[in-house]
C-alpha positions in Angstrom: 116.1 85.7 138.6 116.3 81.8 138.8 114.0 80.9 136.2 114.9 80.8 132.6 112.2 82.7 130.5 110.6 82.2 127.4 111.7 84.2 124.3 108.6 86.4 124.4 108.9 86.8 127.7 112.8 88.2 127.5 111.6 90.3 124.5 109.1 92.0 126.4 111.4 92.6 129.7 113.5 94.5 127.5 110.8 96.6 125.9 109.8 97.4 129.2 113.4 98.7 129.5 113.9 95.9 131.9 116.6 93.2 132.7 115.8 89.8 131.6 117.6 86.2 132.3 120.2 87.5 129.9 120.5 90.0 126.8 117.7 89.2 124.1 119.0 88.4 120.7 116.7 88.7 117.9 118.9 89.0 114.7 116.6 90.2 111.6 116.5 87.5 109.5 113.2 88.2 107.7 112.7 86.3 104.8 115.8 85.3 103.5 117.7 82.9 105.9 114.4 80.7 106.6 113.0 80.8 103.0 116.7 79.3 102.6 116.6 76.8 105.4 113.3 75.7 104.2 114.9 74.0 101.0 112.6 75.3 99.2 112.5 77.9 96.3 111.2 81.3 97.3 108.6 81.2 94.6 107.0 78.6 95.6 106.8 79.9 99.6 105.9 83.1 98.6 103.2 81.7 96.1 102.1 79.3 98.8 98.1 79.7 97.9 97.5 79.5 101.5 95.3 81.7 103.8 97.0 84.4 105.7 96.8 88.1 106.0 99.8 89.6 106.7 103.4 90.2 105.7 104.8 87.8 103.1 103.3 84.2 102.6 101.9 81.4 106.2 105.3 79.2 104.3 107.4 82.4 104.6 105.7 82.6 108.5 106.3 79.0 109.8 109.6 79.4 108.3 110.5 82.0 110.1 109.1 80.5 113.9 111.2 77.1 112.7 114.2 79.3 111.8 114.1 80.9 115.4 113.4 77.2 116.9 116.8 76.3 114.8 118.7 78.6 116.1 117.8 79.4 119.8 116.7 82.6 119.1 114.5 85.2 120.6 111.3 85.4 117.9 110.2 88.9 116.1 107.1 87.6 114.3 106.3 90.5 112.2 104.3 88.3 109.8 100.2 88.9 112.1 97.8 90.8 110.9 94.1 91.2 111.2 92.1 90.4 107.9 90.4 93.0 106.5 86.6 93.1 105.6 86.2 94.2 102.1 83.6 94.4 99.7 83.9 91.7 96.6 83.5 94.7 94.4 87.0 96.1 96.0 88.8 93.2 95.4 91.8 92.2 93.2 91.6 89.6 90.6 95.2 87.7 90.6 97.1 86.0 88.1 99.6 84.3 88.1 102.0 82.4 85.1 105.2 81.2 85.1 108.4 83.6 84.2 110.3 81.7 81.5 113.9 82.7 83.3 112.6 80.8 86.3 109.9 81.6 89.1 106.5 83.4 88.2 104.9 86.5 87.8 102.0 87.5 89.8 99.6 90.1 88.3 96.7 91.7 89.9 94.1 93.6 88.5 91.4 95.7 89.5 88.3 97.8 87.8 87.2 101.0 89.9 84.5 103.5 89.0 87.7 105.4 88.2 89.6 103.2 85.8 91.5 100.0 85.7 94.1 99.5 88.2 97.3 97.0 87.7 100.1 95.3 89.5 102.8 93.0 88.5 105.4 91.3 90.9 108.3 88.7 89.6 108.5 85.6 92.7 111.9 84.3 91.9 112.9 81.0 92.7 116.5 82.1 94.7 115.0 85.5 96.5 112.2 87.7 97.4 110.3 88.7 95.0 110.4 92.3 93.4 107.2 94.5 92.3 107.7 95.5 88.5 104.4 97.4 88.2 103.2 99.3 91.3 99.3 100.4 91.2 100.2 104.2 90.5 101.9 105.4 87.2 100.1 108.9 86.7 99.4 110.5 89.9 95.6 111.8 89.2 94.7 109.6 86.9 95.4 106.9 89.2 95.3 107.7 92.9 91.2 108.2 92.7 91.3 104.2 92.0 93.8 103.5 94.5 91.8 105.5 96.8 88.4 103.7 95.3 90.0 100.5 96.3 91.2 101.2 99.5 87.4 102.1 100.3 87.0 105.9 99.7 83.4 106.2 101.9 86.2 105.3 104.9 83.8 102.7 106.1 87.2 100.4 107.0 86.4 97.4 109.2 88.8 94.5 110.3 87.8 90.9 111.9 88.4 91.4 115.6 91.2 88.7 116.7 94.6 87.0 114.8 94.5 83.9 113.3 98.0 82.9 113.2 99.0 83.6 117.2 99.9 80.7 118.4 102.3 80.0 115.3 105.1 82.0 117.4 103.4 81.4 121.0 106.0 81.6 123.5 109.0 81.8 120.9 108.7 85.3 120.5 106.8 88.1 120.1 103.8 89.0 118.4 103.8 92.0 115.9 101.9 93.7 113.3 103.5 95.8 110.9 101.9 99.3 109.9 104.0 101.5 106.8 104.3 104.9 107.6 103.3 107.7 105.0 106.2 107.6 103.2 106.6 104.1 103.1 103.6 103.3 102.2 103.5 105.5 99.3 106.9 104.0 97.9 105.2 100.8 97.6 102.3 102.2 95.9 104.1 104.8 93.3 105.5 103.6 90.4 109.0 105.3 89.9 109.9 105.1 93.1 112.2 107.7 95.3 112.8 109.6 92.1 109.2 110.4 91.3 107.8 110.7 95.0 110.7 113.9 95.3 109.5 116.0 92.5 105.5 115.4 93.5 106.2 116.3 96.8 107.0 120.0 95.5 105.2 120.4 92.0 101.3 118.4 93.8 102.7 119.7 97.4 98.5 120.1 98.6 97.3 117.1 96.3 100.0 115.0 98.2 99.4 116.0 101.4 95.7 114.7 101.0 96.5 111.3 99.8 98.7 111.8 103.1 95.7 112.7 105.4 93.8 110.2 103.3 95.9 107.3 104.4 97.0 108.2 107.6 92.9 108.2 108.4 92.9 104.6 106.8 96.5 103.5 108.4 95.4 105.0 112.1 91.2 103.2 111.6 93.4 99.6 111.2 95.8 100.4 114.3 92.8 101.3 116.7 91.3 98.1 115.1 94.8 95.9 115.5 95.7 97.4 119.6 92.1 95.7 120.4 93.0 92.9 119.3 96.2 92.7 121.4 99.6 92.3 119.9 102.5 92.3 121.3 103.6 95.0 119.4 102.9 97.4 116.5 105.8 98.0 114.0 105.7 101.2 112.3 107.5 100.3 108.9 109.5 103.0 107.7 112.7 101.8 105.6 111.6 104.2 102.8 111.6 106.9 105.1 116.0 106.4 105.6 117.7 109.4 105.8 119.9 107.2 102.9 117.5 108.3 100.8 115.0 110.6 101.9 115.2 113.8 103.9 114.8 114.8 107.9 112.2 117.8 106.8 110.2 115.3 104.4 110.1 112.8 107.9 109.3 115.6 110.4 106.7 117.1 107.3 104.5 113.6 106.4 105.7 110.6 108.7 106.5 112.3 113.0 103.0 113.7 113.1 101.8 109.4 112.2 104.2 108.3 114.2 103.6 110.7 117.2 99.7 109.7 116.8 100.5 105.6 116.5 102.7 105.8 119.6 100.2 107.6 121.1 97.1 104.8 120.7 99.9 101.7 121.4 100.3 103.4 124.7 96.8 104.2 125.7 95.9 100.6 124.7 98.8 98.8 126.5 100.6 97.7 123.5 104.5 98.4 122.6 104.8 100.5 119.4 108.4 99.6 117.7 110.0 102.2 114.6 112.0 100.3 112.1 114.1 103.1 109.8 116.8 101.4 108.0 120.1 102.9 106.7 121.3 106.2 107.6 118.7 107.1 111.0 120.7 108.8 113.6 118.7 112.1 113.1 115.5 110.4 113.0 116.4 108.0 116.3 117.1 111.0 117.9 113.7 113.4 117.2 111.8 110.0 118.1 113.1 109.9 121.4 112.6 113.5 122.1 109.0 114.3 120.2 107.4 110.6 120.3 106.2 107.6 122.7 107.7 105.1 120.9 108.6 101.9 123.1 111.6 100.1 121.0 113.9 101.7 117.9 115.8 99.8 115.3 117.6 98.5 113.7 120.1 101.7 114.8 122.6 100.4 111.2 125.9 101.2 112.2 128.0 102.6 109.1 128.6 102.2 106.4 124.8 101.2 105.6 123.6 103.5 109.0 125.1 106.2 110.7 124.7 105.6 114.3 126.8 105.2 116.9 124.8 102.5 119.3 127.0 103.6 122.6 126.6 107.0 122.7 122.4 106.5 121.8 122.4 104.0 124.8 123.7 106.9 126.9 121.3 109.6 125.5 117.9 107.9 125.3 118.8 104.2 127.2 116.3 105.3 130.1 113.9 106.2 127.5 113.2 103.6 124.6 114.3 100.2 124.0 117.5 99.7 121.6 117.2 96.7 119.3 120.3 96.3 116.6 122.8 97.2 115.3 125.3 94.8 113.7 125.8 95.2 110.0 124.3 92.8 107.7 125.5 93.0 104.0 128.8 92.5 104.7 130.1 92.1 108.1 127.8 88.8 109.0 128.2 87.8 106.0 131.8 87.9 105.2 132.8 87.6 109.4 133.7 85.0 111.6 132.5 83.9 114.3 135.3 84.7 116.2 134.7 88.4 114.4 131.2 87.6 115.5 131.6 87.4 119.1 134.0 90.4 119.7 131.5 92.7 118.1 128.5 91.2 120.0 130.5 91.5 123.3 130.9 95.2 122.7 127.7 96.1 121.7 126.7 94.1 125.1 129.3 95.9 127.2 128.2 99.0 125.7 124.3 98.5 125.6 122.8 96.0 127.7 123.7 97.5 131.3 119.9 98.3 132.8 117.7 96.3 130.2 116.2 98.0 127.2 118.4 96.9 124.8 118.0 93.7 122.0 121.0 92.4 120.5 120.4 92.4 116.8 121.8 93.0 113.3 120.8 96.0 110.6 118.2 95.6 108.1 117.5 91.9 107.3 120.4 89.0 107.1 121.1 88.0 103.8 120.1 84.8 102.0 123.5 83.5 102.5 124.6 84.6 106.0 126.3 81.7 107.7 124.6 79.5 109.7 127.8 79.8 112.2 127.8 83.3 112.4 123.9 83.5 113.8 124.9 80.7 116.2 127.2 82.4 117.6 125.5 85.8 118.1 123.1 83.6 119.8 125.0 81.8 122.1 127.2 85.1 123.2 124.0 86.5 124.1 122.9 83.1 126.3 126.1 83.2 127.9 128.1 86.5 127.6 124.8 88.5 128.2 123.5 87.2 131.4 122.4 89.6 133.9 123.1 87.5 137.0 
């Protein structure tokens, strides 16, 4: 292979558990590292006023695309989406006023048939922002309104093509993110982990609809999203780690989504990609055994995760795509690069042989992650990681 290829390009090789030019390397920066190169505070990217319909802010977006252009990277746009057509009767009136600490405060409300329904997120100026006030605070009360909003006659219908495509182009690949049950549902339930535990055994049946009811809702948008052609679907699942949830909650509410995503991604053509954070070795393995998903990560290697990235490579290599697994919250940000390049040259020795694998990092860089320490991951991959 003579010619050097684009960073989508190399992505998708490896998905198609393929050799490229040379090993991927798509380290998860998400929001943090570009909101920081920006210069900018986070508030103000995140609270950009400016169109865009999927994951974070079209500031947070473009900073990512320049932060892969910066760096030399292989792109994972997980910021696309398709906009959704809703009623003007379903939608939330925002609010937003400035947080005397610094930053601001975002509130949304909304009045359903069923009752008012209320939000409230803090943007602050030096990270992401944090929800305060999620939608549901008393399960019955609330969930009807939730429910309301999310358009109970199930009518859904989404625009037909992405608006914000070409942002990555050739950098990278294209993906739309999708929560999983259990995800989702953290980000909806005020109280978090705690709360979800103790209604998944005392309202067992009542959860179990609101389950059915959005994976309906979540599967309607996916049919809608592979005709529009991604590159990918993400199926978001970091409330669904093992560090915190359970292997019987997973195979009970989010492997019969999964199995069913995986299953339209690849009747339509389109890669389907499971992100589980922290502790995911169980998980990684029942995927590859009971699902057609195309790419796994991030694969955390301990302390945060609990696999070991060699021996999965041997297991389930021929199977699905590896993308990870180098630890974020302390190792690249506290290594060097030398540190850097001995750990990316085992994971390459141990990984790459065949295709199918992306060198990566855990769960999202941190804000402060030195620049040094992302260069160098790249250019062990550019140089190191060549196939021929």
């Amino acid at each position: 292979m003579s010619e050097q290829m684009t960073g989508r390009q190399r992505m998708l090789t490896a998905f198609s558990l393929r050799e490229a030019d040379c090993v991927p390397v798509a380290p998860d920066l998400s929001a943090m590292v570009p909101v920081r190169l920006s210069g900018r505070p986070f508030d103000e990217m995140f609270l950009d006023g400016l169109p865009h319909h999927g994951y974070a802010s079209a500031s947070v977006a473009q900073a990512y695309v320049d932060a892969v252009r910066y760096y030399g990277m292989d792109g994972w746009y997980i910021y696309g989406s398709l906009p959704e057509i809703i009623p003007e009767e379903r939608q939330w009136k925002e609010t937003i006023r400035p947080r005397p600490e610094g930053g601001q405060i975002k509130c949304r409300v909304a009045q359903t048939p069923y009752g008012e329904l209320k939000t409230e997120t803090v943007y602050f100026p030096d990270e992401p922002p944090w929800d305060t006030e999620k939608p549901i605070k008393d399960l019955k009360r609330d969930w009807p309104r939730l429910r309301w909003m999310m358009g109970e006659d199930e009518n859904w219908q989404w625009a037909s093509e992405f608006v914000d495509r070409d942002r990555i182009g050739e950098d990278g690949v294209y993906s739309v993110s999708i929560g999983i049950p259990q995800d989702w549902w953290f980000f909806q339930r005020q109280g978090g982990y705690n709360v979800m535990f103790y209604e998944y055994i005392d309202e067992e049946a009542y959860m179990q609809e609101i389950f059915d009811f959005y994976t309906r809702y979540a599967l309607a948008r996916l049919r809608a999203v592979v005709k529009a052609r991604p590159d990918e679907v993400m199926l978001g699942g970091s409330a669904s780690s093992l560090s915190v949830s359970s292997l019987s909650n997973f195979k009970k509410y989010d492997l019969p989504f999964i199995q069913e995503a995986a299953k339209i991604c690849k009747e339509a053509g389109v890669f389907s990609h499971l992100h589980v954070c922290g502790k995911a070795r169980k998980i990684a393995e029942l995927v590859a055994e009971e699902t057609d998903v195309d790419v796994i990560e991030p694969l955390e290697e301990p302390p945060g995760g609990d696999v070991d990235i060699a021996e999965y490579k041997k297991r389930y290599g021929h199977r699905i795509c590896l993308k990870g697994n180098i630890n974020t919250f302390d190792f690249m940000l506290n290594a060097t690069p030398k540190q850097v390049e001995e750990k990316a040259k085992r994971l390459i020795d141990d990984c790459a042989a065949g295709g199918g694998f992306v060198l990566s990092t855990g769960d999202q860089c941190g804000r402060d992650t030195p620049d040094a320490n992302i260069f160098k991951l790249v250019e062990v991959a550019r140089t190191y990681g060549r196939y021929r």
